[in-house]
C-alpha positions in Angstrom: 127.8 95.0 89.8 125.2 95.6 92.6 127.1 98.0 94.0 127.0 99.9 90.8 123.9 99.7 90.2 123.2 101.0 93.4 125.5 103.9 92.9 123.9 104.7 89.7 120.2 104.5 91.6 121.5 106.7 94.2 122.9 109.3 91.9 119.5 109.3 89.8 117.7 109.9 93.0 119.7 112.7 94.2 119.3 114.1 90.2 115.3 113.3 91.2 115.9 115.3 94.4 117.7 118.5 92.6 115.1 118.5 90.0 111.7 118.2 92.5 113.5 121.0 94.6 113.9 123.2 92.1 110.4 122.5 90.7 108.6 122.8 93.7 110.9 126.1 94.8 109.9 127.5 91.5 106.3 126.6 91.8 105.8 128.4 95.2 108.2 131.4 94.0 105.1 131.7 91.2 102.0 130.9 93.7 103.6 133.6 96.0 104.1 135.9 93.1 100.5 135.5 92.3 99.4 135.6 96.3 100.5 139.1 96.3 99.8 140.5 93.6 95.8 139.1 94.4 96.4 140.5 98.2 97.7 143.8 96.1 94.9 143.8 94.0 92.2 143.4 96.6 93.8 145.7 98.8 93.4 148.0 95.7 89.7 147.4 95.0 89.0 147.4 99.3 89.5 151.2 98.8 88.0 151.9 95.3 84.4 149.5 96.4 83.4 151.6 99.4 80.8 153.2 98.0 80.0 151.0 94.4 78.0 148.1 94.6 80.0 147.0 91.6 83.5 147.1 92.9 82.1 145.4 95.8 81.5 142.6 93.8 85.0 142.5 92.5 86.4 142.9 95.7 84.6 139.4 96.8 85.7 138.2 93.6 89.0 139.1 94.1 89.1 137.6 97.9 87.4 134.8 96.8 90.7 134.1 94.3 92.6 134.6 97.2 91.4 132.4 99.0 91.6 130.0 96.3 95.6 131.0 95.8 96.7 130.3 99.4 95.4 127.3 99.4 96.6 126.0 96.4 100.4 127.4 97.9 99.4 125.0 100.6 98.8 122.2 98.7 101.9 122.5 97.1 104.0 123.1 100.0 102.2 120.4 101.3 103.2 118.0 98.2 107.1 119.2 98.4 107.4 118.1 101.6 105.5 114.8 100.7 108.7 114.3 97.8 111.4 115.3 100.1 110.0 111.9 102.5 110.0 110.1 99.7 113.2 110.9 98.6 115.0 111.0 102.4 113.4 107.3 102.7 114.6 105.8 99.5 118.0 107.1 99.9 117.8 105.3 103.5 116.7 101.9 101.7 119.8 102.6 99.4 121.9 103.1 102.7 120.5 99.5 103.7 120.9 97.7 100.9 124.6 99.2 100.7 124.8 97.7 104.3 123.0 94.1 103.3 125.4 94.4 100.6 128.6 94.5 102.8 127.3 92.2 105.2 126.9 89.6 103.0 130.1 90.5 101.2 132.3 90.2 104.2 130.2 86.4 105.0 131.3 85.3 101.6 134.5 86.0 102.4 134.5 84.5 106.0 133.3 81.6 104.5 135.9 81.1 101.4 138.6 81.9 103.6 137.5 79.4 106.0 137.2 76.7 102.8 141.2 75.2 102.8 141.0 74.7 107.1 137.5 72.7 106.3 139.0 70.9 103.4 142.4 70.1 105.5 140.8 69.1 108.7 138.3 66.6 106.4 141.5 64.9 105.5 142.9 64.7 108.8 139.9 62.7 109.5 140.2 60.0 106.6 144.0 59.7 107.3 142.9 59.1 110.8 
C-alpha cells in the first residue's frame, strides 16, 4: 500500500511538474512578448524625442518600464528554475523511499524465510 501511495505521489508530482512548466513557459512567453514590444516602443519614441522635451520624457518613461520588465523576466526565470529543484529533489526522495522500501522488503523476507530453520534448530536443542 506504500508503494502505491508512492506511485500515486510520484505521478501527482510529475502532474505538478507539467503544470509549473507550462505556467512558467507561458509566463516568460508573455514577459518576453511585453519586453519587446517596450524595446519596440522606445526604440520608436528614441527617434520621435530628439528634438521634444516631451517625448523625452516618454522615452525615460518608457526605458524606465523596460527596465522594470527584464527584471521582472528575471525573477521569473529565476523562480522556474527554483521549481524545477524542487521538483528534481522530491522525485529523488521518492527514488529513496522506493529504495528504503525494497530494502526493507527483501529483510522481511530474509527474515521469514529464515523463521522454520530457527524454529527447527530450537528443537534440536531441547531434544538434545
Amino acid at each position: 500500500q506504500r508503494r502505491l501511495q508512492l506511485e500515486e505521489r510520484t505521478r501527482q508530482l510529475e502532474a505538478q511538474v507539467k503544470e509549473v512548466r507550462r505556467e512558467a513557459d507561458e509566463a516568460l512567453a508573455r514577459q518576453q512578448a511585453r519586453t519587446k514590444a517596450c524595446e519596440d516602443r522606445r526604440k520608436e519614441l528614441a527617434k520621435e524625442a530628439q528634438a521634444d522635451a516631451v517625448e523625452r520624457k516618454k522615452l525615460w518613461e518608457a526605458e524606465a518600464d523596460l527596465c522594470c520588465q527584464r527584471i521582472r523576466l528575471q525573477q521569473l526565470a529565476a523562480a522556474q528554475r527554483t521549481a524545477a529543484r524542487r521538483i528534481a529533489q522530491r522525485e529523488e526522495e521518492d527514488k529513496q523511499l522506493d529504495n528504503d522500501i525494497e530494502y526493507l522488503r527483501s529483510e522481511v523476507l530474509g527474515y521469514r524465510s529464515s523463521l522454520p530453520e530457527r524454529a527447527d534448530a530450537a528443537e534440536q536443542r531441547e531434544e538434545e
